[in-house]
N, C-alpha and C positions, 0 to 999 in steps of 0.2 A: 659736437654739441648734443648730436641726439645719444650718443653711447652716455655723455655725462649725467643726464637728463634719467634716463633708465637706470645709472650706477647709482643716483639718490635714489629715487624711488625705491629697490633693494637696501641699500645700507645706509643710507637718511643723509641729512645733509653733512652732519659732523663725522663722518666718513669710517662710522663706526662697522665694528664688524658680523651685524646681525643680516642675516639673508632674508630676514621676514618681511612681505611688504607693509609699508605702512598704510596701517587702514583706519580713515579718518571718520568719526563720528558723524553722519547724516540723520539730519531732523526728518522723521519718517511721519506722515499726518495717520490717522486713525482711519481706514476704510468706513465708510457711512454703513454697509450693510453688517460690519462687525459691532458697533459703533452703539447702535439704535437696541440689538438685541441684547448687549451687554450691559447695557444701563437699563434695559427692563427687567432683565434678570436681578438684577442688583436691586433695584425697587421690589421687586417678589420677594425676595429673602428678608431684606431688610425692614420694609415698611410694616409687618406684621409687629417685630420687634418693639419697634417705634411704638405704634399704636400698645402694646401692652407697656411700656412706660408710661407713655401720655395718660392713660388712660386711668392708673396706677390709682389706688385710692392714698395718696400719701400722708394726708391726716390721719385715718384710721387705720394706720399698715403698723402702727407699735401693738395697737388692743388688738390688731388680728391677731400677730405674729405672739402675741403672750398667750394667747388661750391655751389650755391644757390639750386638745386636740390636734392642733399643728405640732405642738413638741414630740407627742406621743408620733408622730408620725412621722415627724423628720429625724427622731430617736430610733424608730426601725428601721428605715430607710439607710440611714449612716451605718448602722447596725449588719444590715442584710447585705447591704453592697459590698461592705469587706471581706464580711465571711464570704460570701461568693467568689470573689475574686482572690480570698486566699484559697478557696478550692478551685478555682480557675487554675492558680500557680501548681497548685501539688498536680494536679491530675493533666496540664494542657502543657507546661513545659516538655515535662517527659514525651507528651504524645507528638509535640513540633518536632522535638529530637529524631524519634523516629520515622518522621516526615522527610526529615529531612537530610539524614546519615544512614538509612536503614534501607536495602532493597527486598522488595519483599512480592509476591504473587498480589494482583491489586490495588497497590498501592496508590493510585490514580483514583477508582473508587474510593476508596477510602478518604481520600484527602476531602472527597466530592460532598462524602456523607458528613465528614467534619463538618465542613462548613454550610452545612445545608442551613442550620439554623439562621443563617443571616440573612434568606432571602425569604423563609419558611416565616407564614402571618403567626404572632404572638397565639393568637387565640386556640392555631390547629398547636400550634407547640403544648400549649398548655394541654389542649385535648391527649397529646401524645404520651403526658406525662401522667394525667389519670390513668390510661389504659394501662401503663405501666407500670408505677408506682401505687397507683390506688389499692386502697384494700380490696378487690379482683380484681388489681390488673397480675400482668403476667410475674411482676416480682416484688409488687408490694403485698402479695396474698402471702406471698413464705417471709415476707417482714414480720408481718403485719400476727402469723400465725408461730413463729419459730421464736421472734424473737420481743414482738409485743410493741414494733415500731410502727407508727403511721404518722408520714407524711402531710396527706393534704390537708387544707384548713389548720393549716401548723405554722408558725416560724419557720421551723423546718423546711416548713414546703414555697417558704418564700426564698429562703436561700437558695434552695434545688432548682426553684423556676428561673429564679436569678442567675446563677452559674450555667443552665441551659443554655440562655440566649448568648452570654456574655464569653463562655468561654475561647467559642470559635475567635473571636476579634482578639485574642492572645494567642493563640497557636499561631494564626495568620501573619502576627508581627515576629514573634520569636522562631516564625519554619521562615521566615524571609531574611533573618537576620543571620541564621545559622547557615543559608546557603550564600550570603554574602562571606561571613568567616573562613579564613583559608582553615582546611582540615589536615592543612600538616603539621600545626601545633598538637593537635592530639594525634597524631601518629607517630610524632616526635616522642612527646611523654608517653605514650605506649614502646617503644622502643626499648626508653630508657628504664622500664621497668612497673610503672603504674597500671594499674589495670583500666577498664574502660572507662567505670564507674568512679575512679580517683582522677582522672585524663578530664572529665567531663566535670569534674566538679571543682577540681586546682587550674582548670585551661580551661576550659569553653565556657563555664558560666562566667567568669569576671570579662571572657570579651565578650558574650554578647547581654553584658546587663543589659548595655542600654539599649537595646529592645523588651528586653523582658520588663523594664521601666514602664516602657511607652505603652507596650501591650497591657501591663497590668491596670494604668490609667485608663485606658479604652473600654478595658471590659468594665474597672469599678463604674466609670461614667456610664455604662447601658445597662447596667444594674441598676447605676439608681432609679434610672429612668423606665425602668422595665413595668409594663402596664398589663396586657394582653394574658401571656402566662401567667401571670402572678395570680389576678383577679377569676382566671380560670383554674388553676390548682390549686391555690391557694384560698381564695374568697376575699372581703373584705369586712376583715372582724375588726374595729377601731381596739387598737392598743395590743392586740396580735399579727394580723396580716394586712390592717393598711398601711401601704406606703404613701409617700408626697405624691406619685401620680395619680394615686386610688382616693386620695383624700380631695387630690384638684376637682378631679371625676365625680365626687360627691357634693363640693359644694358648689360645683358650677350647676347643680342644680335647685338647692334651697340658698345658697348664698354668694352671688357671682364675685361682690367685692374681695370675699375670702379667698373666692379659686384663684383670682387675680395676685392676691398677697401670696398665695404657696408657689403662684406660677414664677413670681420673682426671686424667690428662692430657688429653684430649681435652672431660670435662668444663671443666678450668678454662680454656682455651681459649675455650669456649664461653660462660664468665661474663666471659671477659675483654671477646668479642664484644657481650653485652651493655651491659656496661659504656661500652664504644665508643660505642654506639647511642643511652647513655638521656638524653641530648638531644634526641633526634628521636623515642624512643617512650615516653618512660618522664615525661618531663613535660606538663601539662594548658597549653592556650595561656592 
């Protein structure tokens, strides 16, 4: 009886021929000390949310949202985030590539300095980019003198502050997704005759769109929301270099119901961003 007892257990009762044991579903309770701190958390994130719903002026959220100053600035905003994030693509594809197929003296540095911007405060970013860019800094002085470009207090310079912050969060999903890629599709097509640059562009860009997808939403999503550099290399000129966070930032001080109405645009945005994503983060494999 006990051999028989033990041959179910192994191959189930219907005497099939799977060796795995059967392992039955237990109702597991929630430990109190996980329990208590997990649902404050969840209150932290959440109830700020809330509260700027509740709080919502929703009678007057159509005559906010018409004024010629929210358009003008959710018009740049739209505007700056793409350009940004289409030079995110040109310039941070390539650079993941080489992150990530490339060995090189440094390359650990490198990766380091990449992504410094993500931890690096808005403000000193913006600083970095006067020193740099500005008319003295160390390469906007030969723009600025060779070629008759200037940057700051520009559009321009909103896109640039925008592509700063935003790039790194594309390199970082497309150098993760190209080291998930087996790399013997393109040593395959280099084989057969394609060069690196044809290998990378007929095989490795169609598998790893969907990172390049994901990354691309990430960065547009912190572009739009980019405050810190922007308002520092850029300024906040209405109908040139404010954007929706610069305009929240201005009327949370002469007009709060209005910063309220730009903040709920900039919320839904941000569900919309989710929304985009919960394919890649929001379901279990």
């Amino acid at each position: 009886m006990t051999g028989l007892k033990q041959r179910d257990a192994l191959t189930g009762p219907d005497g099939g021929g799977s060796r795995r044991p059967r392992v039955r579903a237990a109702r597991r309770g929630v430990p109190l000390p996980l329990l208590v701190p997990g649902l404050l958390a969840m209150a932290f994130l959440l109830v700020p949310l809330l509260a700027l719903l509740v709080r919502a002026p929703w009678r007057s959220l159509p005559s906010q949202l018409s004024s010629t100053e929210v358009w003008q600035a959710l018009q740049l905003s739209l505007i700056s985030a793409t350009a940004a994030t289409a030079v995110a693509l040109v310039l941070g594809v390539p650079l993941a590539w080489l992150l990530a197929r490339t060995e090189f003296p440094g390359r650990g540095l490198v990766r380091a300095l990449v992504t410094l911007p993500l931890v690096l405060p808005p403000v000193v970013g913006g600083v970095a980019l006067l020193l740099a860019l500005g008319r003295n800094g160390i390469v906007g002085k030969s723009l600025d003198d060779w070629f008759g470009i200037t940057l700051p207090f520009t559009t321009a310079g909103v896109v640039v502050a925008e592509a700063f912050v935003a790039m790194p969060f594309l390199v970082i999903s497309v150098e993760g997704t190209l080291r998930a890629a087996d790399p013997r599709y393109e040593e395959a097509a280099t084989t057969l005759g394609a060069s690196r640059f044809t290998a990378f562009r007929r095989v490795t860009l169609p598998l790893i769109a969907p990172g390049i997808a994901a990354g691309a939403v990430l960065a547009w999503a912190r572009a739009l929301g980019e405050f810190g550099a922007t308002i520092t290399f850029a300024g906040n000129f209405p109908g040139r270099t404010q954007t929706m966070p610069l305009a929240v930032y201005l009327a949370l001080q002469n007009d709060p119901e209005a910063a309220i109405a730009l903040s709920l645009i900039l919320l839904a945005v941000s569900i919309a961003v989710l929304a985009c994503l919960r394919d890649r983060w929001m379901t279990g494999a």
